[in-house]
N, C-alpha and C positions, 0 to 999 in steps of 0.2 A: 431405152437400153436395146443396144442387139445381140438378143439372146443368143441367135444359130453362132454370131462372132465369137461369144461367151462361152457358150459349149465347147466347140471347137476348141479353143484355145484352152479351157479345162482339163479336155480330150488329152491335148497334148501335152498340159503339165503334171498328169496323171501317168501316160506310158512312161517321160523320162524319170520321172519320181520313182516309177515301181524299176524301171531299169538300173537306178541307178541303188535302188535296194539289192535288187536281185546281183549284181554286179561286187557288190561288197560282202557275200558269202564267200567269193571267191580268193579274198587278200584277206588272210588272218592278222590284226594290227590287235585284236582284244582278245582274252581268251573266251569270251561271251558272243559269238557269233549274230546272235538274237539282237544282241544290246549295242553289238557294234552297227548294224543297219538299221535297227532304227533312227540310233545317232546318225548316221550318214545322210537317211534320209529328211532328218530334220536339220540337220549342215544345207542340204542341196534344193528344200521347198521352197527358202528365202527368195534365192537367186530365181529359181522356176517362175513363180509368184511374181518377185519384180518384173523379171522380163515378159512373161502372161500378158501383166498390165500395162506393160511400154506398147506392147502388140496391139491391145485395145484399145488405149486411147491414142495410138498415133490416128485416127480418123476424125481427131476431134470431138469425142464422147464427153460428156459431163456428168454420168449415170458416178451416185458416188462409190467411193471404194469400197464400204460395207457391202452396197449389194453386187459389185463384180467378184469382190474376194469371198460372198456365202457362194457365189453361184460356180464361181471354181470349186471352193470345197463341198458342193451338193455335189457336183459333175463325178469327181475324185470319190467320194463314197458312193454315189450308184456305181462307178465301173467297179469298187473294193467287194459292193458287194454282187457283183454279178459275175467278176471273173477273179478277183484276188482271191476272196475269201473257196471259192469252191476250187481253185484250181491249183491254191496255191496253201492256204490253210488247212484248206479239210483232210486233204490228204495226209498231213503233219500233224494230226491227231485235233488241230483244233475246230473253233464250232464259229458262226455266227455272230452267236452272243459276245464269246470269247473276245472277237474281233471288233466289234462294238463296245464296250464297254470297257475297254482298254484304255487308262487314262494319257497311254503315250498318241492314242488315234486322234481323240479332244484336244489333246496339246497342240499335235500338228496342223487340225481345223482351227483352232485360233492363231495359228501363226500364217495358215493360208489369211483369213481375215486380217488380222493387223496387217502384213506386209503391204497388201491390197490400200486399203487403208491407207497405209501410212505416204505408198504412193501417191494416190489421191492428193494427200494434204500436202505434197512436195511440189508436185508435179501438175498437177490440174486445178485444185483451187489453189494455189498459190499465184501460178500463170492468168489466173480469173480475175484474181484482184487487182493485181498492177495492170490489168489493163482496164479499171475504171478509173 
């Protein structure tokens, strides 16, 4: 596996993911502002996630999709909790814990996993087998 490629590219589906939360406070389409971005943002991880992984295995990687899709969503919660959560919750009255323990945060880390995944088994072991 390459990690620093994996990082990086977690890096990157982390800022547009949080962009594209922060981004939907600004269009009122729900009366629930809260509930409207985090729907957005689990509309918009799919897409981040598939392309994450078209990034990573275009160099020919066989690392499976389990562990590129936990290592994006490791990548995505260390930066939640090193700059979303203090900079962006706390001040909003929320905590850590709060943030954690949110079953909408689990939901989104296994949808980084499956999508991951599910590339994998489209895209990279499927291309593995026809060619034995």
């Amino acid at each position: 596996m390459k990690v620093t490629r994996a990082v990086l590219i977690g890096a990157v589906i982390w800022i547009l993911g949080v962009s594209f939360y922060s981004l939907s406070f600004f269009i009122n389409l729900m009366e629930d502002a809260q509930q409207q971005a985090n729907l957005v943002l689990f509309i918009t991880v799919m897409p981040l996630v598939w392309m994450g992984s078209k990034l990573y295995y275009g160099k020919n990687q066989n690392t499976h999709g389990y562990v590129v899709g936990q290592t994006f969503f490791l990548v995505a919660a260390t930066l939640d909790a090193l700059i979303t959560v203090p900079l962006l919750v706390i001040p909003n009255g929320g905590s850590h814990y709060e943030f954690f323990t949110d079953s909408g945060f689990w939901l989104i880390g296994l949808e980084f996993i499956t999508t991951a995944m599910v590339y994998w088994y489209a895209k990279v072991y499927a291309k593995s087998q026809r060619a034995v």
